[in-house]
N, C-alpha and C positions, 0 to 999 in steps of 0.2 A: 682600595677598600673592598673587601671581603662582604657579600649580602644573601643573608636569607631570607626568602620570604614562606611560611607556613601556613597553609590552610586550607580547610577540608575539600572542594571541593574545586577541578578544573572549568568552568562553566563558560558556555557561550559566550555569553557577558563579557565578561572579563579577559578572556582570550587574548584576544587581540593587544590590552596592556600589559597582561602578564611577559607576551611575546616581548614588547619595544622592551620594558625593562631589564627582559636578557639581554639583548642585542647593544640596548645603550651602556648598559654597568655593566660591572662585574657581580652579576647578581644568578641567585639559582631559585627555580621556584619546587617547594614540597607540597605531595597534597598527601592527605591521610584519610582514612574511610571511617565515614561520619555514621555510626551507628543508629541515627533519628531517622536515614533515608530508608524510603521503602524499595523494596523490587521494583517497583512498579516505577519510580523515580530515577533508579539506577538504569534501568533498562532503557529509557527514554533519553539517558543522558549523552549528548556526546563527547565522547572522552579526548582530548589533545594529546599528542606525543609529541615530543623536542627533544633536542639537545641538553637541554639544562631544564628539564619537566622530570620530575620524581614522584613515582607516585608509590609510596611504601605506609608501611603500620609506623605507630609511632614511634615505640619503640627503634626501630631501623634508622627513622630519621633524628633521634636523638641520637645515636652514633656518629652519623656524618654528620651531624652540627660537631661533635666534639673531637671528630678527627682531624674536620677542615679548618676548622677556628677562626670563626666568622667576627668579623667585625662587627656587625649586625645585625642582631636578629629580631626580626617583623613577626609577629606573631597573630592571626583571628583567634575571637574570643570562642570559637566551637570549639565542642571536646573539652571539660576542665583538665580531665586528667593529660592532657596533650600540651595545655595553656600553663599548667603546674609545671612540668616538666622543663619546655620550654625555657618558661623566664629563671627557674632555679637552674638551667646548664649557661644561659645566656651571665649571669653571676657569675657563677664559676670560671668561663672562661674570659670573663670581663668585658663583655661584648654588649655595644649600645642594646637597649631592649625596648622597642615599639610595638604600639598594641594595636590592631586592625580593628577599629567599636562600631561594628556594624548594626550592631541593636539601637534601640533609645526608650527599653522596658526591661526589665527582669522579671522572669517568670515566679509566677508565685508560688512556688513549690518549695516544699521545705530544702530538699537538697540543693535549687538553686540560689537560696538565701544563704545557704551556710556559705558556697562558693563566692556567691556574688560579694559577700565582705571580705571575702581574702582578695578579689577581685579589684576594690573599691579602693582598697588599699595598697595594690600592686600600685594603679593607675595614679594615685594620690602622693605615695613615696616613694615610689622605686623603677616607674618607668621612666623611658628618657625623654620620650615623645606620643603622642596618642593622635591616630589620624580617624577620622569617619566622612560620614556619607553628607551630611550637611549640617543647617544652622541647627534643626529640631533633635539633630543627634551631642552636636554642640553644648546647648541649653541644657539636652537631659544630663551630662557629666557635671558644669557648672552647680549644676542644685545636686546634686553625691559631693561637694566639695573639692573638685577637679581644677588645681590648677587655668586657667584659659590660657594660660600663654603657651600653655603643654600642648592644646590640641589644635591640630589642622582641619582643615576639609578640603577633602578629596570628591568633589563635587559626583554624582550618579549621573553617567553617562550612557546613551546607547550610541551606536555605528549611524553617525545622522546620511552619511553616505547611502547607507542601505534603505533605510528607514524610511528617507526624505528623500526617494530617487522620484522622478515622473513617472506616473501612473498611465499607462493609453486606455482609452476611451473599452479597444477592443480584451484588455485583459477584465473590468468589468461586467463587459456582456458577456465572456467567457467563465467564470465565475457563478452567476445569475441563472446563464444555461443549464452548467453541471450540476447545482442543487437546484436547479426548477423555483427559483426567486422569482416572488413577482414584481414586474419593475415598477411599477407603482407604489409599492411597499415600501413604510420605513425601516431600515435595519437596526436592531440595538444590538451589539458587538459586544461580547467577554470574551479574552483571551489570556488563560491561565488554568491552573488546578482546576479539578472540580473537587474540590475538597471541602469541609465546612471551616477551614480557616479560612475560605475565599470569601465568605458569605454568601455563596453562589446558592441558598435555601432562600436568603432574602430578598434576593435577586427574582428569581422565579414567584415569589409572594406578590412583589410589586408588579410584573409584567401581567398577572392571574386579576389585575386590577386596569388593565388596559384596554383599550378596544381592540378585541382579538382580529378585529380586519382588518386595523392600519400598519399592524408590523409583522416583522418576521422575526424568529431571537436566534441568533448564532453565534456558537459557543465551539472556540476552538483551543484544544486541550485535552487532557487525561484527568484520570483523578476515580478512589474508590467511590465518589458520588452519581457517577456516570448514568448506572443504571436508573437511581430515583431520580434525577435530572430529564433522563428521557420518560421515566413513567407518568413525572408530574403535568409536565407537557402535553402528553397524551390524554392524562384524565380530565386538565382543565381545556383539553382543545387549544391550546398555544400553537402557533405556526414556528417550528421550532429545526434548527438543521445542527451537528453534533456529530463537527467536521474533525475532531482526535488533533494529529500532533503534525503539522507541517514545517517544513522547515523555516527559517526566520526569514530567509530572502524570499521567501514566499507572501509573504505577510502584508508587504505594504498594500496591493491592491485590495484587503480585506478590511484595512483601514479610510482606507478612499471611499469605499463602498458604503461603508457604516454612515447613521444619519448619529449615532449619539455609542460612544465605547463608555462602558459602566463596571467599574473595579472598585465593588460591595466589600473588601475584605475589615474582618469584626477584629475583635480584642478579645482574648480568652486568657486563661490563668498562665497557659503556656507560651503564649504567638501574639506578638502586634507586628504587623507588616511594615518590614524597614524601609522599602519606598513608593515600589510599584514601577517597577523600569517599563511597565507595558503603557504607564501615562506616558511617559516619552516619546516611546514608538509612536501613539496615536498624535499624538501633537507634529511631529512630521511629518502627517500627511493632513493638515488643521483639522482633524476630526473633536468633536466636542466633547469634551470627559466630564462624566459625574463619578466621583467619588464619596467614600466614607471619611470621617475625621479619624479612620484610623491609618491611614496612607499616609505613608512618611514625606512624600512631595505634597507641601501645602501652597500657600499662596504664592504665586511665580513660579511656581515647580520645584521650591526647597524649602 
């Protein structure tokens, strides 16, 4: 059996199972360039190369769906026009069609509402199987009228290896040293965009409402917020460090460190955050998470 898998983007994350499911099937994976991403997203990203790793326009890879004649074709709901295409070749060449539902909102824009019922409707009559990220992406298909016996979950995983390795005592005070932490200090930890989908404005409100001498706030990441991030800081007198973009096996001891990681992300017309893979991270090294009710990992972490 012939498998393809579609979707926008190679990502750290997911890496690692993209990889097994070449090696164990006969499966190919395609990615295609997600025109939502900024520069500044791209550039940070690290890109994987493989054997069976495609990274072409859409167009390119609807070809090779229809040359190879897949028994299967996987398809993420990014990109309509990529998702249209897709499931109308996956018809044509009579090939099972599953949907990747990694949302559990639809944006409220007029053009996403026109799609989202052609959408609704794929998912409802014409897919063969629908997989997502857990029970709250589950429930949101169920109320669209979604078959249940259709969808799986595919549980939100990170590398627990990596994530949940031991921490020493001396990577810590190495750490501490290099931004001049005081160890007395409590840490409140953000790790992600700085972006206003992060809620990272309301984040900053709450800590301007703190005793500026019990903590420290460190925030590691990118993001077009950067700058008013660090001005805010400044002007309320935050004790504030605005450490950019480290690699992920770098991470664990910045989690160990932390007294409390806080992943603010809001709901706007366009974005509710699908789960927050960085609660995960934090929970392998037992660091205390506060979140928003808009984080797709609820009670128990699904």
């Amino acid at each position: 059996m012939k498998i393809a898998f579609i979707t926008n983007l190679c990502t750290h994350y997911r890496y690692k199972l993209y990889k097994l499911l070449t090696e164990k099937h006969n499966f190919d994976m395609y990615f295609f360039d997600d025109e939502n991403k900024t520069k500044e997203d791209i550039k940070h990203l690290k890109v994987f190369y493989d054997d069976r790793f495609y990274y072409l326009p859409t167009k390119s890879i609807l070809v090779k769906l229809f040359k190879k004649k897949y028994d299967v074709i996987i398809k993420c709901t990014n990109n309509k026009w990529s998702f249209i295409g897709c499931f109308l070749l996956a018809k044509l060449i009579k090939a099972k069609f599953i949907v990747w539902h990694t949302i559990w909102y639809y944006p409220e824009t007029l053009q996403y509402k026109l799609f989202s019922w052609f959408l609704i409707k794929v998912l409802k009559e014409y897919s063969d199987a629908i997989v997502v990220y857990g029970e709250h992406g589950k429930r949101f298909l169920i109320n669209k009228g979604v078959d249940p016996n259709k969808i799986f979950i595919a549980w939100q995983t990170v590398d627990n290896e990596t994530f949940g390795r031991e921490v020493k005592d001396d990577e810590i005070t190495l750490i501490k040293q290099k931004f001049n932490i005081t160890k007395d200090k409590k840490i409140v930890l953000y790790v992600g965009r700085l972006t206003e989908l992060k809620g990272i404005e309301y984040l900053l409100e709450a800590l301007n409402k703190l005793n500026k001498d019990d903590f420290s706030f460190v925030a590691i990441g990118h993001g077009n917020l950067k700058n008013r991030v660090e001005k805010y800081c400044k002007d309320n007198e935050i004790d504030y460090r605005l450490i950019g973009i480290i690699p992920n096996s770098d991470l664990p001891p910045y989690y160990k460190l932390a007294t409390v990681f806080v992943l603010p992300s809001i709901t706007t017309k366009t974005f509710k955050e699908p789960w927050g893979l960085v609660v995960n991270e934090a929970f392998n090294q037992g660091c205390p998470v506060v979140v928003t009710d808009a984080v797709g990992a609820g009670v128990g972490g699904w």
